[in-house]
N, C-alpha and C positions, 0 to 999 in steps of 0.2 A: 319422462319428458313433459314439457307446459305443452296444455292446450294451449290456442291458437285464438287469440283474443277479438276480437270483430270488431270492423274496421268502416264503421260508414261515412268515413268522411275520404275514404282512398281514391285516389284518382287516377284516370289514365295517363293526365299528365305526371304528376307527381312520378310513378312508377315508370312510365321512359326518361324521366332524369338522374335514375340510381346508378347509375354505370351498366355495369353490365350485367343487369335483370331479366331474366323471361318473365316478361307481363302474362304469361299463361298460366303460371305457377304462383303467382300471388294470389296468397287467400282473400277473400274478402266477403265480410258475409250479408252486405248489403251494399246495392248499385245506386242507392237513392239521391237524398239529398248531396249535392255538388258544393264545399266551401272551401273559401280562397285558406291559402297554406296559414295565414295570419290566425283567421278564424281558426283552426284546427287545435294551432296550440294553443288560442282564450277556453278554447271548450278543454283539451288535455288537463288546461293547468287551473281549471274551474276561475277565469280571470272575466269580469265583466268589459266590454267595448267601452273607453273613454278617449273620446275623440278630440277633449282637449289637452291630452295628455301633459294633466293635472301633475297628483302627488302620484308616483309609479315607485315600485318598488324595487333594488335595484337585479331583481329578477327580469322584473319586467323591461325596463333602459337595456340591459342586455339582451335581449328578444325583439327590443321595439315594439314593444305591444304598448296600447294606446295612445300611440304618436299618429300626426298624419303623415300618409304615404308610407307605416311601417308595415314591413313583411318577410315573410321565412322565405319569400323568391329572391330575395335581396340581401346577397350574402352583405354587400357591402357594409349594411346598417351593423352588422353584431362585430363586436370587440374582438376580434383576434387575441391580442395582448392576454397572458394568466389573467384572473381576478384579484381581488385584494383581499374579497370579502372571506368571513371566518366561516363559510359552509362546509358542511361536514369533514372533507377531505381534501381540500382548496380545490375539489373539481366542480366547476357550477353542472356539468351534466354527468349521467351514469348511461353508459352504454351494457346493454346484457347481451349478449352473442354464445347462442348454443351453435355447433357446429353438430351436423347430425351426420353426415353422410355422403362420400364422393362415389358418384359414376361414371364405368364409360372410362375410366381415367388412363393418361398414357403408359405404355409397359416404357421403363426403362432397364432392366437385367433381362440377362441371357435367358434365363426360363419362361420367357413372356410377360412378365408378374413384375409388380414392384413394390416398396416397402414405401408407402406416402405417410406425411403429415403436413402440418400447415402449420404457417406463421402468421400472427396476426398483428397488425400496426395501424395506429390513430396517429393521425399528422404527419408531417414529411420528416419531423426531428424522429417521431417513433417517442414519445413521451410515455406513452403506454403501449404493453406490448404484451404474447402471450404465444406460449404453443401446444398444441395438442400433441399426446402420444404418439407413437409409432405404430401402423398398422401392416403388421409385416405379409408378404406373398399374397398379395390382393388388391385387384383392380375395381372395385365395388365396397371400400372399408365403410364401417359403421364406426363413429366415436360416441357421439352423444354424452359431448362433453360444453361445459358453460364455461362463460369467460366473465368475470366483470369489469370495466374498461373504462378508465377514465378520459372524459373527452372535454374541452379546455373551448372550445369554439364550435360551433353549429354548421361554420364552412371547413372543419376539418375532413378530410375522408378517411375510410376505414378498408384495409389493404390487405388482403388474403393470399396467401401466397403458398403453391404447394410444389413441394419438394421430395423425392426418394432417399431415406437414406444410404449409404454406401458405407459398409465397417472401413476400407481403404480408397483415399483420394475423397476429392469433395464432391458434395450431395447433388447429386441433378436434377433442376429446376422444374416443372411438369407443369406449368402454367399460374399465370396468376388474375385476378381478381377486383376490380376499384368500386368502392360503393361511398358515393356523397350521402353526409349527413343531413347535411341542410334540407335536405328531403324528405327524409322518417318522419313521419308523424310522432309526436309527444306523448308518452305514456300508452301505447297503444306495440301488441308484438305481431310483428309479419313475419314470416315464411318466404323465402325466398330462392329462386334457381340460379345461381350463377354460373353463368359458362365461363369457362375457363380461355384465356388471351395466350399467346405466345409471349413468350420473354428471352432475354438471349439467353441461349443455348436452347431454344425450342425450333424445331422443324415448323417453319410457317405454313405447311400445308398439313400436318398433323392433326389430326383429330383428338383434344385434349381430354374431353367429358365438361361435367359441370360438379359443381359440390350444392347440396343442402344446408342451410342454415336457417336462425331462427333470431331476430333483432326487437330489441326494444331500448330505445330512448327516452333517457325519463331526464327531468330535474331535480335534486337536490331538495329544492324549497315545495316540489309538489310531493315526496313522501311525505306520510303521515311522521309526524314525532317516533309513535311507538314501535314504526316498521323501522324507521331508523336508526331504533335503538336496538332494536334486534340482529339488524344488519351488522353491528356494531359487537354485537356480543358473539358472532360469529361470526366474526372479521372479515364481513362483504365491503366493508369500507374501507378502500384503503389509501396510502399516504402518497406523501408525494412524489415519493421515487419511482411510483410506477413497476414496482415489481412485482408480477403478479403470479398468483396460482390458480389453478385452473380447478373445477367444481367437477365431479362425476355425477351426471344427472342416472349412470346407470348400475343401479346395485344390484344384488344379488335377493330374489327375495323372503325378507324375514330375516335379513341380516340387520343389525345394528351397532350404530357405532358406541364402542366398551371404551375407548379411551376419554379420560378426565378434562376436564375444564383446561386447564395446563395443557394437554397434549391433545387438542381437536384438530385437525384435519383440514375439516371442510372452509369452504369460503375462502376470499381472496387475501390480499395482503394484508393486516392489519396495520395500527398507527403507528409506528418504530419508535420507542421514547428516546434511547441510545443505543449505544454497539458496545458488545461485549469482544474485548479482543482476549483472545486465551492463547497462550504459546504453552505447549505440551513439552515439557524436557524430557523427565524420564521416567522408570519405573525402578523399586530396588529391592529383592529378598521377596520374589513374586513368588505364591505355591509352585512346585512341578506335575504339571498336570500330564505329560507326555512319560512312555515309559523309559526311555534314557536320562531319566530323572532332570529336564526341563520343558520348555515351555515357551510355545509361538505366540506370544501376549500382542490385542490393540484394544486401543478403546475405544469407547462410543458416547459421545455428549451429546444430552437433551436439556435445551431450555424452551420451553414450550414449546412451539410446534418446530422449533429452529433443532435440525440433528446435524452429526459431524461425525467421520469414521475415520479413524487414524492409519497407518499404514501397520502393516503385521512386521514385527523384529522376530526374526525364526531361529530358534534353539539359543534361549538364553533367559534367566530369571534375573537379569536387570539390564532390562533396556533401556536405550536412549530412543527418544523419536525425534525430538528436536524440530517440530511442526507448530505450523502459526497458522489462525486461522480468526475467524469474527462472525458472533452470532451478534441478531436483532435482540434486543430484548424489544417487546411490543404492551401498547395498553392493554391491560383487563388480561395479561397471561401470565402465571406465576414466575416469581423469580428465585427460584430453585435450580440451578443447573448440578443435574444427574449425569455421574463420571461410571461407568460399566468397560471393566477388563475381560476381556475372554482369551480364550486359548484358543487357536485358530487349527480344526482339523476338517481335512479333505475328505476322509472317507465315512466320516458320522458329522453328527451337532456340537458344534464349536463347544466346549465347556468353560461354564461359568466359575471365572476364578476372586470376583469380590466387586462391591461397589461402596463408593461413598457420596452425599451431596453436600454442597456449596451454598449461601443463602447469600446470594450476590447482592440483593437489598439492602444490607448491613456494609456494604463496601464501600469507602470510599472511593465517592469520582476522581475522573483524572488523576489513579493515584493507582502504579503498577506493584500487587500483592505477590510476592511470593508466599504459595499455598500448599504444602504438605499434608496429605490424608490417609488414612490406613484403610483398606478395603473390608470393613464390616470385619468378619468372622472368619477372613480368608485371611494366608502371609503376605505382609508386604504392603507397599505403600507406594501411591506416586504424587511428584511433584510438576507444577504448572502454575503459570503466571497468571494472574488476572486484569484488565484492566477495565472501568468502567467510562468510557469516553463517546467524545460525537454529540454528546448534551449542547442543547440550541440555547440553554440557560446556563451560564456561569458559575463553578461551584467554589465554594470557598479553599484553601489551602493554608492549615495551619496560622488562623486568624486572618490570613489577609483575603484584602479585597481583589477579587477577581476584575473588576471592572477598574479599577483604578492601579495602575502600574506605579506609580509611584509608592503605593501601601510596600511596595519590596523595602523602600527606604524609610521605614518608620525607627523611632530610637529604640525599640523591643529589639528589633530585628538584626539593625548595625551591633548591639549588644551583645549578642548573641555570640555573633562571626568574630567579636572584638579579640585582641592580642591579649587580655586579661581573662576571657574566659577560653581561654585555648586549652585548657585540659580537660573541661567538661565533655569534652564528646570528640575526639580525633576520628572517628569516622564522615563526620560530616564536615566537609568541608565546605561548602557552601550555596548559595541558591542562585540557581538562573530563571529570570523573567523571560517568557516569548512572546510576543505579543502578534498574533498573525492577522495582517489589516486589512490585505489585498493581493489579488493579483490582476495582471491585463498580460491582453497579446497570447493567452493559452492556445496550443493548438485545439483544433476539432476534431475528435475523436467519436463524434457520433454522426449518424444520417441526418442531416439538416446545417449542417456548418456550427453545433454546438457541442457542449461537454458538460458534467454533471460533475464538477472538481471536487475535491474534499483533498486537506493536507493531512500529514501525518508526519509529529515532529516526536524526534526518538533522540536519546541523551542514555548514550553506556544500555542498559536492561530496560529501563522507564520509554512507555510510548505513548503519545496522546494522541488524539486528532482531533479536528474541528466537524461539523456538518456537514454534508454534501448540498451544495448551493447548484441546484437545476438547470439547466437550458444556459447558461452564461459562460462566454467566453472570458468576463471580467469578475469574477465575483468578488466581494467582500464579506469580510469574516468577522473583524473586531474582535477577536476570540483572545483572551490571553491565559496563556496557562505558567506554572510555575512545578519547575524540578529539581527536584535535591541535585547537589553535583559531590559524586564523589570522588574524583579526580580531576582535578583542573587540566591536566592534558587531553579533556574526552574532546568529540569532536562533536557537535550538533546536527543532527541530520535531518535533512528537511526535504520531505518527500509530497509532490504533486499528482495526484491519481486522479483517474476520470471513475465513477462509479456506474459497475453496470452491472446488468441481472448474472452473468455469470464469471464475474469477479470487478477486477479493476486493470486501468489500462493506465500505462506510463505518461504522462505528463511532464515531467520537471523534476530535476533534482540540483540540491546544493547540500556542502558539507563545509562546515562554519566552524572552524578552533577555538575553545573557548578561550583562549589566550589572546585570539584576533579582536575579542567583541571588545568595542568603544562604550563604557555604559551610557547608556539612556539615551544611543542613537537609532533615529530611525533611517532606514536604509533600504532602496530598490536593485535587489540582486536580481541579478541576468539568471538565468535558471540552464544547468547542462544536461546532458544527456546522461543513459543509462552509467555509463564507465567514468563519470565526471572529464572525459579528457575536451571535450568540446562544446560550443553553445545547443543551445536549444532552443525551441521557440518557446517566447514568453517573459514574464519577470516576476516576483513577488517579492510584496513590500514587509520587512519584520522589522520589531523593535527590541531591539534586545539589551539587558543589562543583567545583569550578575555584581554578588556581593563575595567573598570569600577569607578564609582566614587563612595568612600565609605564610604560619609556621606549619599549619594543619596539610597545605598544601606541599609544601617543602619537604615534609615526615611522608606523605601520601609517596612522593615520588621513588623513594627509593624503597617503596613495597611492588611486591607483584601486582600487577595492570588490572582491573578486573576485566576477564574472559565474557565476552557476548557469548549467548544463551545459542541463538542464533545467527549461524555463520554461512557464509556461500562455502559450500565443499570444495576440496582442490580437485582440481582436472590439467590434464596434461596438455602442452598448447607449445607447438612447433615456435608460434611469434614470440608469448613467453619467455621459453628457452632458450631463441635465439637473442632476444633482449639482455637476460641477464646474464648471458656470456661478454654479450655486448660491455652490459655493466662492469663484470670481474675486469676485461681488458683492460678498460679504462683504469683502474685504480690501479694496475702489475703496471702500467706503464710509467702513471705517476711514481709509484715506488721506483722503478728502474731510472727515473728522470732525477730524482735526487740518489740515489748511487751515485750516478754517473758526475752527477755535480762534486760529489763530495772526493770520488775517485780522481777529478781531476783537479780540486787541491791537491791531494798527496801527490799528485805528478806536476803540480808547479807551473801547470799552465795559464795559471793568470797569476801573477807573482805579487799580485800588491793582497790579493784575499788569500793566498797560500801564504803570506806572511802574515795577516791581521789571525788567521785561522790559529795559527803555530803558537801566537803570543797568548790567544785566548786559552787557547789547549792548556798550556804550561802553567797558569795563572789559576784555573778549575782545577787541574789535578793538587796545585799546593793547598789550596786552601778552602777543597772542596768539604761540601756538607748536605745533609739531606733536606734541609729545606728549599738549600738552591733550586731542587727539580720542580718545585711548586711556583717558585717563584718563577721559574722560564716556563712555566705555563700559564701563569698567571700576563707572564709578559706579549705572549703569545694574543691571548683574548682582547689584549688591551690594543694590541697595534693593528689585530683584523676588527674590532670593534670602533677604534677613532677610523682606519680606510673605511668603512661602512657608511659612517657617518658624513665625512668629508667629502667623499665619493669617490675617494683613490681608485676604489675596490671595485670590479665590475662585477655586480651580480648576474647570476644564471636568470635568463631568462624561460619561467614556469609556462607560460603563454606559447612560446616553442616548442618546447618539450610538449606539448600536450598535441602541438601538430603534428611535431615526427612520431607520437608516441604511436605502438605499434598496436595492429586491432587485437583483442582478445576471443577472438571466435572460434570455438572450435572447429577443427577438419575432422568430425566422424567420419567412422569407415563403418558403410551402411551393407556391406559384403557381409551373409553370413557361412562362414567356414564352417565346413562338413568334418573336420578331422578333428580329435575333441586334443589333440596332438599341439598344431599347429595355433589353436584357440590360445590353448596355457602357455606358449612360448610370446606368444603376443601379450598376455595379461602380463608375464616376470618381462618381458620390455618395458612395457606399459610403466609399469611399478619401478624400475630402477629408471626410468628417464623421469618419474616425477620426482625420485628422492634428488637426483642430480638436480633439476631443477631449484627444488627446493634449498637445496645446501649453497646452492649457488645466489637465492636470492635470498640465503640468509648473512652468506660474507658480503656481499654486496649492500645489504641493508645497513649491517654495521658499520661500515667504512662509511657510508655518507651519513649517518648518523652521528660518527664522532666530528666528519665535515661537516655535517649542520651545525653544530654543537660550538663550536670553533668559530663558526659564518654568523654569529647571532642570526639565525634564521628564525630561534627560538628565543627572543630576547629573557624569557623567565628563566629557563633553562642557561641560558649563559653568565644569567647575573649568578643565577644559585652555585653553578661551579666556581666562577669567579669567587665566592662566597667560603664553598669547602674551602677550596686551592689558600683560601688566604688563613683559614682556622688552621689548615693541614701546615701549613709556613711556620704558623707561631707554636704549634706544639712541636713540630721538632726540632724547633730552634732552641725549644726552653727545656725540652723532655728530650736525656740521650737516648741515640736509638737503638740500644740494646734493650729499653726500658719498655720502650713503645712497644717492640718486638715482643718482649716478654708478655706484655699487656694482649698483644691481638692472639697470640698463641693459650694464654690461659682463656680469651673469651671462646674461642672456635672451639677447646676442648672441652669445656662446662655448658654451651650454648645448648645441647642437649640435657644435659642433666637439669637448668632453670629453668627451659621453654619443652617439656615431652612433647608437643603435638607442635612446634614450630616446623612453617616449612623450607626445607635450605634451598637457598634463592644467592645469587650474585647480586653484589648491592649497586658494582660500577656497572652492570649487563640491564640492570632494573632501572637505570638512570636513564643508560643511550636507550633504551626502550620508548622511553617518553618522547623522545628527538625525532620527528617524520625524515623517510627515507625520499629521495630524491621524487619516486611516482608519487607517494604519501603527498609533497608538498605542491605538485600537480595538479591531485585532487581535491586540497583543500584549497587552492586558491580562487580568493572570493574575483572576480571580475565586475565591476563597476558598470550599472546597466543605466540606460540613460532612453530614452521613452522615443525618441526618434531613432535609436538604432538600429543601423542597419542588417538588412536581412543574413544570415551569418553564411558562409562560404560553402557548399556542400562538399563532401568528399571527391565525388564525381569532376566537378567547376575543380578546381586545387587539382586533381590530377593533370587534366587541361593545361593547368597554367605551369606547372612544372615544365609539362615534355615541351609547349611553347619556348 
């Protein structure tokens, strides 16, 4: 623990306006000299009195020191507002808070005793924040544990808050704590007793206790250079996101710390340069370390002091984990990220079954690595994504200019994509520009009416984000990124996250067709909720263009989709199920409505169409052929494609459908059954109503996919069938179909013997694939968001207005 630094400028005043301080318990090791709060911090900050408050520096304009009438009694003079200035970690002050010790403290558990810790908070937003361990079955706990705390204003206060844990239900509150900064003397550490206040859920006549701590306030510009850099190599300094770790001031002793420069420990956050996203797919042909000759594999990632533990796959040498997650990469910590598989056992020490490293420095940014490794000396290998993103500086991609959006359109570029070099590379179809500019209107997701946004735009596998812009409801990003696209049917997904110390909270979401985008529009979308069926608060602004080649795009389609890496699991869902029964209906009925139509030509009930019907009939059978069938579908496109256009045709309204659309929530049943009987009968329910489901919303997806398909819903998709239909017309107009025939029956037969490792795929099932299903078109629709819009309808208000 720090000695206790001596304090002869502390006052009695100063110490009854900390909140809530015993003046009995403040150190101080001399009563003498008496100086105004002003004077305190010229003597802390070694500044001379100028009382024409001259040239100041803008340390000093921020403190008001040598202005007249300036003073630390007078919060009003000091800047709330961040700074601008480029001091070490954009905090102009550093708060240090050792927490040493609660007394006296309330019992909340049945054994008289309770399990406390504390939470620490600077500001009413909570900008910086911090918590001490668990100090379990004890009303008298010791931590003596340090905090480093960055504080943004001199009238912020500093908010302690102490809490019991609870393993079930939420933690009860045991009192809390307000101590004003503006108070602390400068560079100087007190000792302090805080009694502890009622908060709700506290018994107001309860007897809380108090806690010990230990506070020092310094500035930025009054460290020396070389303490600073010290702080700095042991990353006391930290950034602006405020996410802190906490210091153990108490070792063990004669212990020392054996871990490397790379993996230290101690000290608070350091600088964050970017964000390392890793998605974990799988592992394959792992040793068997178990004696049923497998093996319960996870793994463990280190990139300096950032770690990650993957979930255990039990009895199997190739697993899948299919887990996402995002380390810091930080200043002055190596960038090596170490991948360690173990075998997971209960009743001894996990055993080590291989590792490999990573030199993520050599990676390009904003640019998603798929990364295959073999584990040293051990079997087997896994595979994981990488990505290097979140950079506050723009990186280049493939020659172009990051900062200028129009480098997509240079002549290199368009060349590239051109209908003449269309052989060069059929995998790559084409590139999309994003350019993310802004957003307003975000909800507040944190203590103070603000949010800490950061986007995150994902295309098929590839994910980028931008930085997380602090305290602002509106931030701006300017941020442009560029993605290969390798299927013009992907869908853009643009995701709004608030960032916080123990992950990230929902903001905003939109999902954007590449088919939809306008090039080189810029556009303010309304932003929806989790499920995309409804608004959300907020809007952001993107710019989006794309180039592509589209023969390359044409050939793409009728290949298999490419599979996301990472997928939401299915789960079984009563609304679901009843939904897409909902679905099937609807299409058995359409089908039963043309029978009936057709049933009641042959019965002659409308005599003028049972005659045109007869004549048509008689006419196809003489002098039928196979390419008529092409051509009455081709006929088909053409007459739903001009009603589209003219507006014969009423389209579905997507804007509705997203109102009726039913919730997707699950009804768990939180009942746990004692009969291991009863259990397995419910899991084979379980199991056979998700396959019904699922069979059902896979006839159902197809049927409105060939309806879409038909509907120009998908105008690329209907011109290209249109396209087939009319090649399909003239080869067998011109080739007899005994030839054709002969022709498809020797490709299916040889198709293996030319292609060994081809995969058989349906080429017409790989087409309607690409066609979004009636939810699909749902969820992609873009909604037009416009800056006075109104506040959007709650679920709750809409039920109202129904039963009205």
């Amino acid at each position: 623990t720090r000695s206790v630094s001596t304090c002869p400028f502390w006052t009695p005043h100063t110490t009854a306006s900390l909140g809530h301080v015993d003046t009995d318990r403040v150190r101080r090791s001399s009563s003498a000299t008496q100086m105004p709060a002003a004077a305190q911090a010229r003597a802390a900050l070694g500044v001379l009195p100028n009382s024409g408050g001259g040239n100041l520096s803008p340390l000093q304009k921020r403190l008001g020191l040598g202005t007249p009438n300036a003073s630390l009694d007078e919060p009003q003079s000091v800047e709330s507002s961040p700074p601008t200035s480029t001091e070490a970690s954009g905090f102009p002050y550093l708060l240090t808070v050792v927490v040493v010790s609660g007394h006296n403290l309330a019992s909340r558990d049945s054994n008289g005793l309770s399990d406390p810790y504390i939470k620490l908070k600077v500001g009413a937003s909570g900008f910086s924040k911090a918590k001490t361990s668990t100090v379990y079955k004890s009303l008298s706990p010791i931590w003596n544990e340090t905090f480093d705390l960055g504080v943004y204003s001199l009238t912020d206060s500093l908010m302690l808050r102490v809490f019991d844990k609870d393993i079930i239900g939420t933690h009860d509150p045991m009192g809390r704590s307000v101590i004003n900064l503006s108070k602390l003397p400068l560079g100087i550490e007190t000792e302090m007793r805080l009694a502890l206040e009622a908060t709700e859920g506290c018994n107001i006549t309860e007897e809380l206790g108090y806690i010990m701590v230990k506070l020092t306030l310094q500035s930025f510009a009054a460290i020396p250079p070389d303490v600073e850099m010290l702080k700095r190599k042991r990353g006391s300094v930290f950034d602006s996101s405020s996410t802190l770790k906490k210091r153990h001031t108490r070792q063990p002793s004669g212990q020392q710390d054996s871990t490397s420069s790379c993996h230290k420990k101690g000290g608070c956050v350091n600088i964050t340069r970017s964000i390392l996203s890793v998605t974990l797919l799988s592992g394959t042909t792992l040793a068997a370390m178990d004696e049923n000759g497998l093996s319960d594999p996870y793994c463990k990632f280190r990139l300096g002091p950032e770690k990650w533990k993957s979930r255990v796959i039990n009895k199997t040498l190739n697993p899948e984990w299919k887990e996402k997650f995002e380390m810091r990469m930080i200043d002055g910590q190596c960038d090596t990220l170490q991948v360690h598989v173990y075998d997971k056992d209960y009743a001894s020490k996990d055993d080590f079954m291989g590792s490999c490293e990573v030199d993520v420095s050599s990676l390009a940014p904003d640019v998603t690595h798929n990364i295959t490794r073999t584990l040293g000396d051990f079997e087997g290998e896994i595979n994981f994504l990488l990505t290097i993103t979140g950079l506050k500086d723009p990186s280049e991609f493939d020659g172009m200019d990051p900062q200028d959006p129009e480098s997509l359109r240079t002549p290199q570029v368009l060349d590239s994509y051109s209908l003449r070099k269309t052989p060069a590379d059929m995998t790559d179809v084409g590139i999309l520009m994003v350019k993310v500019i802004r957003a307003a209107g975000l909800a507040a997701a944190d203590i103070g009416g603000n949010s800490d946004p950061f986007v995150t735009v994902e295309l098929g596998n590839s994910m980028v984000r931008t930085e997380t812009v602090y305290k602002n409801r509106n931030p701006e990003w300017n941020k442009c990124f560029f993605l290969k696209i390798k299927d013009i049917h992907s869908v853009l997904d643009v995701l709004v996250q608030d960032e916080d110390r123990d992950g990230s909270e929902f903001l905003g979401r939109i999902n954007i067709p590449l088919l939809s985008i306008v090039p080189g529009e810029t556009r303010l979308y309304a932003l929806k909720d989790t499920k995309l069926r409804s608004l959300f608060k907020g809007q952001i602004e993107l710019q989006c263009d794309l180039i592509y080649n589209p023969v390359r795009a044409s050939i793409r389609t009728f290949n298999p989709a490419e599979k996301k890496y990472i997928e939401a699991s299915d789960k079984f869902s009563r609304q679901i199920l009843s939904a897409n029964i909902t679905r099937v209906a609807a299409l058995v009925r359409a089908i039963s409505a043309f029978l009936e139509f057709v049933n009641s030509i042959f019965l002659w009930k409308r005599k003028v169409q049972s005659l045109m019907a007869f004549l048509v009939f008689v006419v196809v059978v003489l002098i039928f052929d196979l390419w008529m069938v092409f051509a009455f579908l081709l006929t088909i496109f053409m007459v739903q494609y001009f009603r589209n256009n003219v507006g014969m045709g009423a389209r579905s309204n997507p804007e509705r459908s997203a109102e009726d659309a039913v919730s997707t929530d699950d009804d768990d049943d939180d009942k746990v059954q004692d009969k291991k009987g009863l259990k397995q009968r419910l899991q084979d329910l379980y199991n056979i109503c998700l396959t019904v489901q699922n069979a059902l919303d896979m006839v159902a997806s197809l049927g409105e996919r060939v309806k879409n398909t038909v509907n120009w819903r998908v105008p690329f998709q209907s011109w290209l069938a249109m396209t087939v239909l009319t090649v399909a017309m003239v080869v067998t107009y011109v080739i007899p179909l005994r030839y054709l025939i002969l022709l498809w029956g020797i490709n299916k037969f040889t198709k293996r013997l030319r292609k060994p490792n081809f995969i058989p795929n349906n080429e017409l099932l790989d087409f309607f694939s690409r066609t979004p299903s009636d939810p699909e078109l749902v969820e992609r629709t873009v909604i037009a968001a416009h800056v006075d819009t109104k506040k959007p309808t709650s679920p709750t208000n809409r039920k109202k207005k129904k039963r009205q």
